[in-house]
C-alpha positions as CSV (number, residue, x, y, z in Angstrom):
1,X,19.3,63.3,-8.8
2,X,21.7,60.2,-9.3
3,X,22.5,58.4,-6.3
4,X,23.3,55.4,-4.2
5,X,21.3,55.3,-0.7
6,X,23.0,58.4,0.8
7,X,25.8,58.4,-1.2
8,X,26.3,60.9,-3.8
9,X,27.2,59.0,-7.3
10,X,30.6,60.4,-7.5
11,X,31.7,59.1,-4.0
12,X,30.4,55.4,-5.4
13,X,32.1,56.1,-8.5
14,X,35.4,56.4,-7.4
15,X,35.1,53.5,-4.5
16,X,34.2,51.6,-7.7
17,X,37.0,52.8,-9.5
18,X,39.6,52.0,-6.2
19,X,37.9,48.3,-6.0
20,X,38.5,47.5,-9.3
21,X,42.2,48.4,-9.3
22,X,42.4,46.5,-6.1
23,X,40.8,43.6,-8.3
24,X,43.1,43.7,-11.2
25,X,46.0,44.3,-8.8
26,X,46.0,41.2,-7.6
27,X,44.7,39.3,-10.6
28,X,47.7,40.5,-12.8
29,X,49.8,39.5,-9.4
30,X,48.6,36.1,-9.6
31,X,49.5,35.3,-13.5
32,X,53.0,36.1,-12.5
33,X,55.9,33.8,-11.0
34,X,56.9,34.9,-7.3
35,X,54.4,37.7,-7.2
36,X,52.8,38.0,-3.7
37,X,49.0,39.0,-4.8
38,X,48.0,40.0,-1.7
39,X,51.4,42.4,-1.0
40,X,50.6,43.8,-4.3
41,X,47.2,44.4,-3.3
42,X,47.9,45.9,-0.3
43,X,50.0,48.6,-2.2
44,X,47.4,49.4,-4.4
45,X,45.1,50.5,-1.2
46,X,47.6,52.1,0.3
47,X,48.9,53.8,-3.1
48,X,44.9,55.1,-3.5
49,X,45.1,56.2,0.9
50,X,48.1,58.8,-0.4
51,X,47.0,59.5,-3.7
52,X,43.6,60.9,-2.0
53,X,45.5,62.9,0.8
54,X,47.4,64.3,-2.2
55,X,44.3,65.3,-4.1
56,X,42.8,66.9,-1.1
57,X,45.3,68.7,0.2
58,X,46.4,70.3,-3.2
59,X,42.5,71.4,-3.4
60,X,42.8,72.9,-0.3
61,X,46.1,74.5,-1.5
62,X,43.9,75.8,-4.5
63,X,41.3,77.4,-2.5
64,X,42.9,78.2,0.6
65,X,41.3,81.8,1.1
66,X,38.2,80.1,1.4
67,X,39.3,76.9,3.6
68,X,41.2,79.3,5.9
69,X,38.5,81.5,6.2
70,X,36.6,78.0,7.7
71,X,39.2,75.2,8.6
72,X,36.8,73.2,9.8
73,X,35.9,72.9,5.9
74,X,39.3,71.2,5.4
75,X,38.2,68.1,7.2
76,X,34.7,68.2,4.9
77,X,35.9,66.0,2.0
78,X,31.8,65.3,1.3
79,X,32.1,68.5,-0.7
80,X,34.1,66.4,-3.5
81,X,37.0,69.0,-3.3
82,X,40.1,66.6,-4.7
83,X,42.4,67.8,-6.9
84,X,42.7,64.5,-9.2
85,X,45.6,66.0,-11.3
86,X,47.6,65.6,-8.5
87,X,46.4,62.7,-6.6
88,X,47.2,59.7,-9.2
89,X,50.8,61.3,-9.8
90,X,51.3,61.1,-6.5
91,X,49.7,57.5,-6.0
92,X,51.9,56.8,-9.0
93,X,55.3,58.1,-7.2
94,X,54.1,56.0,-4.4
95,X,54.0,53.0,-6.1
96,X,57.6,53.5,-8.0
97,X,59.3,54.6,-4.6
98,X,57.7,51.3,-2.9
99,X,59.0,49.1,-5.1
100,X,62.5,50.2,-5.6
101,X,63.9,46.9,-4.2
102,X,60.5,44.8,-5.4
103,X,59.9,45.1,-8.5
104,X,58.0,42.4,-9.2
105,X,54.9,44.3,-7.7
106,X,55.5,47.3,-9.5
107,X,53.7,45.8,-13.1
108,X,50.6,44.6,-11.6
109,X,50.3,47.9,-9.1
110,X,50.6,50.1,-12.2
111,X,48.2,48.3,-14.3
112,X,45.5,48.4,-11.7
113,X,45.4,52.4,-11.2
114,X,45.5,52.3,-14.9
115,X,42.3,50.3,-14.9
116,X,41.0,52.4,-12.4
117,X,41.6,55.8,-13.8
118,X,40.0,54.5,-17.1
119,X,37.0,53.1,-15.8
120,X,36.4,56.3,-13.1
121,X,36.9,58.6,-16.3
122,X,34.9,56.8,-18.3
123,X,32.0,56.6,-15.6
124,X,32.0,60.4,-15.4
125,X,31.7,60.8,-19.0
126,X,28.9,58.8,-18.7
127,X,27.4,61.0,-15.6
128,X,27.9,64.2,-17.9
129,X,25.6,62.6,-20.7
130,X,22.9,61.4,-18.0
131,X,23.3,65.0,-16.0
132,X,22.7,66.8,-19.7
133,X,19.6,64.6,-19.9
134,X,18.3,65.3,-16.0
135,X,14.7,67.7,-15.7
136,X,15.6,70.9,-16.5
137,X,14.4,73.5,-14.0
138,X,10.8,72.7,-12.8
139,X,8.2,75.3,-13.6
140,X,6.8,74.8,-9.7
141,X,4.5,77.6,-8.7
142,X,6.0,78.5,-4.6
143,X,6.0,81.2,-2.4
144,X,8.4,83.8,-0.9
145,X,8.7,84.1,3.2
146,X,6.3,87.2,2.9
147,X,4.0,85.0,0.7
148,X,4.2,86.2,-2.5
149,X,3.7,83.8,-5.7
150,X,6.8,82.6,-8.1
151,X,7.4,80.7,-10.3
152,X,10.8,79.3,-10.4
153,X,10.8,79.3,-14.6
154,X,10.7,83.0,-13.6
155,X,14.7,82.4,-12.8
156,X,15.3,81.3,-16.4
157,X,17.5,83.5,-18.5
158,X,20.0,83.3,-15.8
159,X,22.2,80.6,-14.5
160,X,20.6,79.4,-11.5
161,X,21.7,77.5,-8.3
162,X,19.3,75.7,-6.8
163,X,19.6,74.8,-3.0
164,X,16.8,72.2,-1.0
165,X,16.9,72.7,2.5
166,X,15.3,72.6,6.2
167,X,16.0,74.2,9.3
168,X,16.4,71.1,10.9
169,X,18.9,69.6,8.5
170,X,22.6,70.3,10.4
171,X,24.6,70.5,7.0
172,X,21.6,72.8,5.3
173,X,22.8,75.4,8.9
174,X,26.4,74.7,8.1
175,X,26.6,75.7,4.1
176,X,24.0,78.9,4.3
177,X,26.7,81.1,5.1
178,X,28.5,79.8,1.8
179,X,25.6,80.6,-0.5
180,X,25.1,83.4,1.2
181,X,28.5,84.8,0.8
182,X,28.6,83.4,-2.7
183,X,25.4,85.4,-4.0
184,X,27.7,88.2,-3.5
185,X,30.7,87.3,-5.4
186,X,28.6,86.3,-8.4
187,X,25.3,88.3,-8.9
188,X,25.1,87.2,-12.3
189,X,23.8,83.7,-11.0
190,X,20.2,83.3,-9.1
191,X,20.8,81.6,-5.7
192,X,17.2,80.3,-5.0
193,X,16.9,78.1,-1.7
194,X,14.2,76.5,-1.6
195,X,12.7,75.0,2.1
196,X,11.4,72.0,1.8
197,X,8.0,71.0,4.5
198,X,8.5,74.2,6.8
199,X,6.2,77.1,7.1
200,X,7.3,80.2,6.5
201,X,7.8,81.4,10.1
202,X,10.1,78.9,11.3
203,X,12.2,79.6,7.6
204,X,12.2,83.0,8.6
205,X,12.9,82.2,12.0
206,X,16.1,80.5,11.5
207,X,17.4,83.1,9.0
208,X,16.8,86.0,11.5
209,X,18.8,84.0,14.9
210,X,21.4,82.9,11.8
211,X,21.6,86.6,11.1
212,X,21.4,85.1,7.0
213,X,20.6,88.0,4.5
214,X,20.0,85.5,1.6
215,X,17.7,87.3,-1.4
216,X,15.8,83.9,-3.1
217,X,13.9,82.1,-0.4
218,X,11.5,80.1,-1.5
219,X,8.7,78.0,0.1
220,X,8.0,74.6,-1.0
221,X,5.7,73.1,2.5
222,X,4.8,70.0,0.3
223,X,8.3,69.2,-0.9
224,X,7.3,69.4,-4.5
225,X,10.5,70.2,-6.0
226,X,12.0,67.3,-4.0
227,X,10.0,65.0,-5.9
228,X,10.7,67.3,-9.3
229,X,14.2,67.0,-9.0
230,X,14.7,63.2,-8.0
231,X,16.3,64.3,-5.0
232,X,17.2,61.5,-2.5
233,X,18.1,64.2,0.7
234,X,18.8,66.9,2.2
235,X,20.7,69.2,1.5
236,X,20.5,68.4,-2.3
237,X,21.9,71.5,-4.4
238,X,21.6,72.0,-8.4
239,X,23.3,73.7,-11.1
240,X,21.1,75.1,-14.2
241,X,22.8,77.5,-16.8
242,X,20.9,80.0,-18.5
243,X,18.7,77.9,-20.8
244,X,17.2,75.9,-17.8
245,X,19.6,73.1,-18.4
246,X,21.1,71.0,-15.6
247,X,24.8,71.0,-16.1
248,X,25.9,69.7,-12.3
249,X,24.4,68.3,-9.0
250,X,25.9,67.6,-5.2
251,X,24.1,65.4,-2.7
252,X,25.1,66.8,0.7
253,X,27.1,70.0,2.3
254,X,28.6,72.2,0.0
255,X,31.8,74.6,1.1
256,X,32.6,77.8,-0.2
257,X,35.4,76.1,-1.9
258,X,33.6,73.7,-3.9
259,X,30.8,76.1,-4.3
260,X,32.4,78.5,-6.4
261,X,34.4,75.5,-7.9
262,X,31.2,74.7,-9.6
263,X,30.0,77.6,-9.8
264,X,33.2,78.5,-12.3
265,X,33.4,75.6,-14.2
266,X,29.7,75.4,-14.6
267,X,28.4,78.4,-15.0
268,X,31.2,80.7,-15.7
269,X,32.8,83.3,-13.7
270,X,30.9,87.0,-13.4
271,X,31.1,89.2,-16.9
């Protein structure tokens, strides 16, 4: 799985995308006659603050049975939930309604997003070929919590979503309920979680006090599939379609919301 440290590629991808605007902001600034680099740099930062408040909260506005449902997922923006179709308009309008009475700043402001939307959609086209490329689904040999043996190429024929976790990881607790709830909405996918370095009692454990009812758990006590999957943490959760075929990843706590985000435009909705 692709990553920077604990950083998720996507997050580094975009922060690469805003510092490069900021870059060309202010390099465009310079070549120009009375135009303040460091004003027009300072737009662009603020122009990407309000074109990411935008994205979110029209997300939110997409999905708001599920973030009402759990407002503390509103404040979880580690689950990648931006809408991006309306964050740059709206760090566009910001720009155009900032410089109303300067416009020398407008030019270079505009040319930076620009250079910064191109450069974040050419990086993901890049992250689709290199997901498309990832380990299919491993053919690890684990056990269920009453310790039966399975195979996880037993799940293939199916899209699957595969879920790493540990009792003692906080965001493994806090997204259970969403795979739990989502296993529901579309039984035409196999939600396996597999624990990673814990025996089955304290797995079972924590699912009983949780009060969890979750039908694929999986034992993995020497973090195999860790390893198989190039995980870098936990919680790390996959996204296979029916061939076996990785076709999406997230590094970190997943919401209901951007659960069945992926879940749709991955993996297609229930027939």
């Amino acid at each position: 799985m692709i990553g920077v440290g604990p950083f998720s590629i996507q997050v580094v991808v975009v922060g690469a995308a805003v510092v490069l605007a900021w870059i060309v902001t202010r390099m465009i600034a310079r070549s120009l006659p009375d135009t303040p680099h460091k004003a027009a740099g300072g737009m662009l930062l603020d122009a990407a603050f309000w074109g990411f408040v935008a994205a979110r909260l029209a997300y939110i506005a997409q999905w708001w049975q599920e973030y009402v449902a759990n407002p503390r997922a509103m404040i979880a923006i580690g689950d990648g939930g931006f809408a991006w179709w309306a964050g740059v308009p709206a760090a566009l309008a910001y720009i155009w309604w900032r410089t109303r009475s300067k416009s020398v700043l407008r030019r270079p402001a505009m040319a930076g997003i620009a250079a910064g939307v191109v450069v974040w959609v050419l990086a993901n086209s890049a992250l689709s070929v290199l997901t498309r490329e990832a380990p299919p689904l491993p053919d690890l040999h684990l056990t269920t919590l009453d310790e039966r043996a399975v195979a996880l190429s037993a799940y293939e024929g199916r899209p699957v979503v595969l879920n790493l976790w540990a009792s003692w990881c906080p965001p493994c607790r806090r997204e259970m309920p969403a795979f739990e709830r989502a296993q529901t909405e579309f039984p035409h996918v196999a939600f396996v979680l597999v624990n990673q370095g814990e025996s089955a009692q304290e797995a079972q454990d924590f699912l009983t006090d949780e009060g969890l009812n979750l039908t694929d758990v999986l034992l993995d006590p020497a973090s195999q599939t860790m390893n198989a999957v190039r995980s870098r943490g936990l919680p790390t959760t996959l996204f296979f379609d029916a061939q076996g075929r990785q076709v999406d990843s997230h590094l970190g706590e997943m919401t209901l919301a951007s659960l069945k985000d992926k879940i749709l435009r991955r993996l297609g909705p229930p027939s």
